[in-house]
C-alpha positions as CSV (number, residue, x, y, z in Angstrom):
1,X,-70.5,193.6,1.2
2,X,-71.9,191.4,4.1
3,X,-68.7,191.7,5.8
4,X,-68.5,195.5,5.3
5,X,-72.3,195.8,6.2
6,X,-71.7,193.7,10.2
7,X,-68.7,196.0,11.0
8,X,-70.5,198.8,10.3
9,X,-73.2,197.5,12.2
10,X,-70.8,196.6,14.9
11,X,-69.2,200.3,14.9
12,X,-72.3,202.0,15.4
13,X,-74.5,199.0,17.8
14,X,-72.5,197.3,20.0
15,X,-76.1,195.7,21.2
16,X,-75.9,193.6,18.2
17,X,-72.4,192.0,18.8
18,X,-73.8,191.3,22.3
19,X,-76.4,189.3,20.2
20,X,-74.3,188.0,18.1
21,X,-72.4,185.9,20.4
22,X,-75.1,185.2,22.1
23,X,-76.5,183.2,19.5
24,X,-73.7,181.9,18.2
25,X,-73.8,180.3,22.2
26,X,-76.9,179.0,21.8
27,X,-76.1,177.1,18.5
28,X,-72.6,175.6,20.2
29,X,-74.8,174.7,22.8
30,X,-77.4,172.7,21.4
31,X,-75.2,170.8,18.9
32,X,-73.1,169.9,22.1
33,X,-76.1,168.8,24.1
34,X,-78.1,167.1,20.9
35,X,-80.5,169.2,20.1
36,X,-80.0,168.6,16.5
37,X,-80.6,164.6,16.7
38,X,-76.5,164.4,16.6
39,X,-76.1,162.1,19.8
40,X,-72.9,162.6,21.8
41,X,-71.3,159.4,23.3
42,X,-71.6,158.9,26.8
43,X,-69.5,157.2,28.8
44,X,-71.4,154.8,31.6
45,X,-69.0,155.4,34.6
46,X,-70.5,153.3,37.1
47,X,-73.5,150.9,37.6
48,X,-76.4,153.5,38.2
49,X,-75.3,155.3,34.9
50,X,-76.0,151.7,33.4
51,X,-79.1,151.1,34.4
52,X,-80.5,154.6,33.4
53,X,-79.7,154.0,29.8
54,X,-81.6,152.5,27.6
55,X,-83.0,148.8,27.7
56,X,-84.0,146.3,25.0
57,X,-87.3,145.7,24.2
58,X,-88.6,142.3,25.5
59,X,-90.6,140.1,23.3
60,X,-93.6,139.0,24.6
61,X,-94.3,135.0,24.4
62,X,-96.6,132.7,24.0
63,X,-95.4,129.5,25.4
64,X,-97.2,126.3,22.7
65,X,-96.7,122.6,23.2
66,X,-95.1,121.2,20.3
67,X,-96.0,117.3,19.7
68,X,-93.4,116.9,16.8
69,X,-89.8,116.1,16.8
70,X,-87.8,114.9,13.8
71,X,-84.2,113.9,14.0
72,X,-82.1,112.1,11.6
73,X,-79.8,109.6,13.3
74,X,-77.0,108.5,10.6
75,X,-77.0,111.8,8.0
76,X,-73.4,110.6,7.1
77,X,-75.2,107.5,5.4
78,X,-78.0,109.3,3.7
79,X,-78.3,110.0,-0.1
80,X,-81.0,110.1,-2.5
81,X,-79.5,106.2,-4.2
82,X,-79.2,104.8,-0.4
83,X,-82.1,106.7,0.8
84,X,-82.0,108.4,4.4
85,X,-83.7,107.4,7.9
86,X,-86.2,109.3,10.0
87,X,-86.7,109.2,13.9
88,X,-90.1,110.9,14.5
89,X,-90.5,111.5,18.2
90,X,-94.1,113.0,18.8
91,X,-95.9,113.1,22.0
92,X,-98.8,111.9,20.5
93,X,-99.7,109.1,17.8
94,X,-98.8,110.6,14.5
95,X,-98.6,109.8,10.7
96,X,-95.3,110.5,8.4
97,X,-95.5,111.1,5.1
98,X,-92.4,111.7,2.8
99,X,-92.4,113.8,-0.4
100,X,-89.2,113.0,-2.8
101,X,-88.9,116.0,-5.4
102,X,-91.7,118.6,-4.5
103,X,-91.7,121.8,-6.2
104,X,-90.0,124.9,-4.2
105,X,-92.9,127.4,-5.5
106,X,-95.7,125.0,-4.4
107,X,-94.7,124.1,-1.5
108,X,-94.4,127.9,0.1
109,X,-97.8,128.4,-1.9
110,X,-99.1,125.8,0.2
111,X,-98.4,126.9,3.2
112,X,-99.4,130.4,2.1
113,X,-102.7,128.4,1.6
114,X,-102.4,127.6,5.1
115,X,-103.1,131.0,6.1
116,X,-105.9,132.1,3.7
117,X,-107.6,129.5,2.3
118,X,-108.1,125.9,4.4
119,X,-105.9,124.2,7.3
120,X,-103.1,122.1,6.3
121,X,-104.4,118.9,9.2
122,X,-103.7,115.7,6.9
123,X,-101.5,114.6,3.9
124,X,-104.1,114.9,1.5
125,X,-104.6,118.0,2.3
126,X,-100.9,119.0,1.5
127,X,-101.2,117.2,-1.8
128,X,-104.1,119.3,-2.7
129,X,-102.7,122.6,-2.1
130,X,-99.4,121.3,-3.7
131,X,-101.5,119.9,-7.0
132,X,-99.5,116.8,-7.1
133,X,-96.2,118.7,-7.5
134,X,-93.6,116.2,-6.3
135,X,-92.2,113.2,-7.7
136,X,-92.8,110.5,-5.5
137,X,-94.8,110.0,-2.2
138,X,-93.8,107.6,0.4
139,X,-96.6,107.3,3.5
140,X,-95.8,104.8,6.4
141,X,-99.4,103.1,6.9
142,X,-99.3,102.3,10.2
143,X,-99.4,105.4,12.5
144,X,-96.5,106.0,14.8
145,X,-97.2,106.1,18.4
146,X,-96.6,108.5,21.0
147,X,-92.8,108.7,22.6
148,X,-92.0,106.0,20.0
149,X,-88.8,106.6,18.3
150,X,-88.8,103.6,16.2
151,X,-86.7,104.7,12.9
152,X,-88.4,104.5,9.4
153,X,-86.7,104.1,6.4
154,X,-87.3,106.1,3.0
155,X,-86.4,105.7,-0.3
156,X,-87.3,106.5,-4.0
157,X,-88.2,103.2,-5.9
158,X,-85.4,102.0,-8.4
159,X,-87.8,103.0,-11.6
160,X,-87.5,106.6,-10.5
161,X,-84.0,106.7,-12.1
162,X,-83.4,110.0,-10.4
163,X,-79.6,111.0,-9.3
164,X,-80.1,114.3,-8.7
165,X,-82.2,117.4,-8.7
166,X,-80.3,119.7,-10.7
167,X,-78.4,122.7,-10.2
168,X,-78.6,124.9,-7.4
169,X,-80.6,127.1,-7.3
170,X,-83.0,124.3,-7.5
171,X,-86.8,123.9,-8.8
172,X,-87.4,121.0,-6.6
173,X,-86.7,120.3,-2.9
174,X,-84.9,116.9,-2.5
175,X,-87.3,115.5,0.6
176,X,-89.9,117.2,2.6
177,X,-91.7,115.6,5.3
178,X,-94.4,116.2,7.0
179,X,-96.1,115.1,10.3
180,X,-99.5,115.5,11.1
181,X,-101.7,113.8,14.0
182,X,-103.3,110.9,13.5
183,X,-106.4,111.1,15.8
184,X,-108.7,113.9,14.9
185,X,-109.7,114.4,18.2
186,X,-105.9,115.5,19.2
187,X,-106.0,118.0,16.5
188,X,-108.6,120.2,19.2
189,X,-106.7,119.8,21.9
190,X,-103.3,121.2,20.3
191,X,-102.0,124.9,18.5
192,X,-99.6,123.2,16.6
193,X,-101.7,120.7,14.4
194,X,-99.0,119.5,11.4
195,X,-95.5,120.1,11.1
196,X,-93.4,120.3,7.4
197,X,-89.5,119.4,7.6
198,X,-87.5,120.7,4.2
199,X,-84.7,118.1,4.1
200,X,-81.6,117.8,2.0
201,X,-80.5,114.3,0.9
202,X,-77.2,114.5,-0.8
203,X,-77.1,113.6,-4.9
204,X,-74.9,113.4,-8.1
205,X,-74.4,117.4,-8.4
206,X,-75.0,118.6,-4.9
207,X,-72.7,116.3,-2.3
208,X,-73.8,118.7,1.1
209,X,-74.1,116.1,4.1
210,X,-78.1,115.4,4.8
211,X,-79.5,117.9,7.0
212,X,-83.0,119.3,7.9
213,X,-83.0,122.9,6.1
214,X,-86.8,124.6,6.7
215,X,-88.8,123.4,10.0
216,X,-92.7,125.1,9.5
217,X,-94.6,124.8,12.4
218,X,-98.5,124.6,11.3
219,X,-100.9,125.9,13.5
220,X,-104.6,125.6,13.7
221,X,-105.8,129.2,14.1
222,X,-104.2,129.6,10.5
223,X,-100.4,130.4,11.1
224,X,-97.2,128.7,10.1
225,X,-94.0,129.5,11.9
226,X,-90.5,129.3,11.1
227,X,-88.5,127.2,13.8
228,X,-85.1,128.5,14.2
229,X,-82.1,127.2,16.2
230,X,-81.0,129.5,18.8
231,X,-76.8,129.6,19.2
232,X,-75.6,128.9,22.7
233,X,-72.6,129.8,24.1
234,X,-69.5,127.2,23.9
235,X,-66.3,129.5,25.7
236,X,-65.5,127.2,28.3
237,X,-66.3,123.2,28.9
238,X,-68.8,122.3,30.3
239,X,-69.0,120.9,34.1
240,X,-68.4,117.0,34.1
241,X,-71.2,114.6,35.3
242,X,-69.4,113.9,39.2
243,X,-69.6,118.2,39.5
244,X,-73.2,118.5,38.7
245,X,-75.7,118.4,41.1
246,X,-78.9,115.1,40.4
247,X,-81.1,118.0,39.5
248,X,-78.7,120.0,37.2
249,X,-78.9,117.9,34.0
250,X,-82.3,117.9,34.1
251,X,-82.7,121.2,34.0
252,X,-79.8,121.7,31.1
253,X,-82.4,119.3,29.3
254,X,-85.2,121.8,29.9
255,X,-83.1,125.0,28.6
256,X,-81.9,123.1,25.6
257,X,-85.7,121.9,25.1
258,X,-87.1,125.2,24.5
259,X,-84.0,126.6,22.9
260,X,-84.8,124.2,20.2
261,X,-81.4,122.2,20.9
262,X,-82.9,118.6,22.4
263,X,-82.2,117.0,18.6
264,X,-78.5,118.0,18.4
265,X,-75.5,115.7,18.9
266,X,-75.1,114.9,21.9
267,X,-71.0,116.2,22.2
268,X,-72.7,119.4,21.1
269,X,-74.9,119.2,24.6
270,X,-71.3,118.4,26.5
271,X,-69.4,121.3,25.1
272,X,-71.7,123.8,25.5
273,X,-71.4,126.3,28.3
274,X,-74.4,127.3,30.8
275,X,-72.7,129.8,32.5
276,X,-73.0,133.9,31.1
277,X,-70.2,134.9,28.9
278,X,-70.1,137.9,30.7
279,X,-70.0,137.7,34.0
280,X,-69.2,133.6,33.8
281,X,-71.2,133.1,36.8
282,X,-75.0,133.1,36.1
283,X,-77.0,130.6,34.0
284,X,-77.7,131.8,30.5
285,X,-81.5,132.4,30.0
286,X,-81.7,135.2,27.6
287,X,-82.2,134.7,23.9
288,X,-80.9,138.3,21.6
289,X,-82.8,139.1,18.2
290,X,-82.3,138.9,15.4
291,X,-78.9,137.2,16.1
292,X,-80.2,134.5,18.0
293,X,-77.5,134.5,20.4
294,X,-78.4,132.6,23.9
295,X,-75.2,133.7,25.4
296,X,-76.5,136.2,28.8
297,X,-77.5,135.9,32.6
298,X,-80.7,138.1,34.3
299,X,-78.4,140.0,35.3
300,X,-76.4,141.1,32.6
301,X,-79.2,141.2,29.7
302,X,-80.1,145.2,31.4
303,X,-76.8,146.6,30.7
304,X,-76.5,145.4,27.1
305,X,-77.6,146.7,23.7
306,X,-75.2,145.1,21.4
307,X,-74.8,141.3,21.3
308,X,-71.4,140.7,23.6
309,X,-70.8,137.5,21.0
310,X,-70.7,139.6,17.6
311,X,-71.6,143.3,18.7
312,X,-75.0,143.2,16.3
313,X,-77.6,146.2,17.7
314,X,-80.3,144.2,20.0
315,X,-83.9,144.8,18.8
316,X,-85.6,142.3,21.1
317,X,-84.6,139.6,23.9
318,X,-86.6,137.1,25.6
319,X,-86.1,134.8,28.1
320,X,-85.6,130.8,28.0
321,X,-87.4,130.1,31.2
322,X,-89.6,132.8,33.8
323,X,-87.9,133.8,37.6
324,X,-90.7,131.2,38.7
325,X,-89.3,128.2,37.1
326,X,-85.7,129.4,38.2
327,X,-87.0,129.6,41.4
328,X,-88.7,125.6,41.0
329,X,-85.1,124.7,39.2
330,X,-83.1,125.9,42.2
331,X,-85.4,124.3,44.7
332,X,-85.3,121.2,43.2
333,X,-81.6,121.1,43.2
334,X,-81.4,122.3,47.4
């Protein structure tokens, strides 16, 4: 009936065929140019094309001193029979205390606490928002001094007679420690006021080589902050030590530094690459979210919204160092 009804209507009006088609137009149109929300791909043809599209948001920073470091030194020899070594390296006198056993649920309502109720600034203060949840506590009296990397030793007393912590999904957390400053005057002059390492000490039922899981930075305005290892780039060998110029390595140490890499091995540091896996010619300096890639030059980070090293959609970037401290790295090396 429709059908019958248009070419009658076409018969008599040849008007509305001339409208017809022009609509019809019109609707080929806009699908083509994405009118509709259905995006056509675009092919970037040269570099002006490139930078016209569009460009990742950067994350804005807030650059905060960190006065703790953790590192274990021999994680092939700890276990929860042996016991495991610390290497606290703080740049200012601090005091380590060691938790064997504390309770998953308490300890993330604890730093919750953090947040809403009172500041998390000394051990006892931990133990109260934890409510003794843990098995054993282990505090080295004497407070460690600034840029002292002495090692300390901890264990869980023979009467413990604990092998293991159960099945995973575990209740309990083998080891957490936690680092806070020992002079209350210090506790002012820094953000970051106590620090809490999650660490896993190999047992009976769970044989995973030691490592530090959770890092929680503690801050004094009331936050806690998840400290996350950024991945750098490791596609071709590093320079060796007669290439480098007396004010390279240095700065290596710097980028490594506030990418949250100074504790690693150091053949990891070796075989690491600083130059961009793009372009293989400028220093990397951007960091991609919520990969965590480190893997880009300035130059390249503008033409980029999916992570060259495994293609996932950028949300945010942000840079390792600011054009003025490239500028003060480069000068120093001239």
């Amino acid at each position: 009936m429709a059908a019958v009804f248009l070419v009658t209507l076409y018969e008599y009006s040849p008007l509305f065929y001339i409208a017809l088609v022009s609509v019809c137009f019109l609707v080929t149109s806009a699908l083509v140019l994405g009118w509709f929300g259905l995006g056509v791909p675009v092919i970037l043809r040269n570099s002006e094309e490139a930078e016209s599209s569009t460009r990742v948001l950067k994350k804005r920073m807030r650059q905060v001193k960190n006065p703790f470091g953790l590192e274990i030194p021999n994680s092939t020899a700890a276990s929860v029979t042996r016991g495991v070594t610390l290497t606290p390296d703080c740049l200012e006198d601090c005091v380590l205390t060691c938790y064997w056993g504390c309770n998953v649920q308490k300890l993330h309502e604890a730093l919750q606490k953090h947040v809403y109720c009172f500041r998390i600034k000394t051990p006892q203060a931990l133990e109260d928002a934890l409510y003794n949840e843990y098995l054993y506590k282990q505090q080295h009296l004497q407070s460690i001094k600034k840029n002292d990397k002495a090692e300390k030793y901890c264990q869980l007393p023979e009467d413990a007679q604990v092998v293991d912590f159960g099945p995973v999904p575990r209740a309990r957390y083998p080891l957490v420690a936690l680092l806070t400053l020992a002079d209350e005057e210090d506790r002012e002059i820094y953000d970051i006021i106590a620090m809490v390492a999650v660490i896993h000490i190999p047992d009976e039922s769970y044989r995973l080589s030691c490592r530090i899981l959770y890092q929680y930075l503690l801050l004094a305005q009331g936050q806690y902050h998840d400290l996350k290892q950024l991945f750098m780039s490791a596609n071709s060998p590093a320079p060796s030590s007669s290439d480098t110029f007396p004010g390279e390595s240095s700065t290596d140490t710097g980028l490594l530094e506030k990418a949250g890499l100074a504790g690693d091995e150091p053949g990891l540091q070796e075989e690491n690459s600083k130059d961009c896996v793009v372009c293989q010619n400028g220093p990397v300096n951007w960091v991609l979210l919520p990969c965590r890639h480190t893997c880009l030059c300035d130059g390249c980070i503008k033409y980029f919204q999916q992570c060259p090293m495994c293609r996932q959609f950028v949300q945010e970037s942000f840079p390792l160092c600011s054009k003025k401290e490239q500028d003060e790295d480069e000068s120093t090396r001239v």
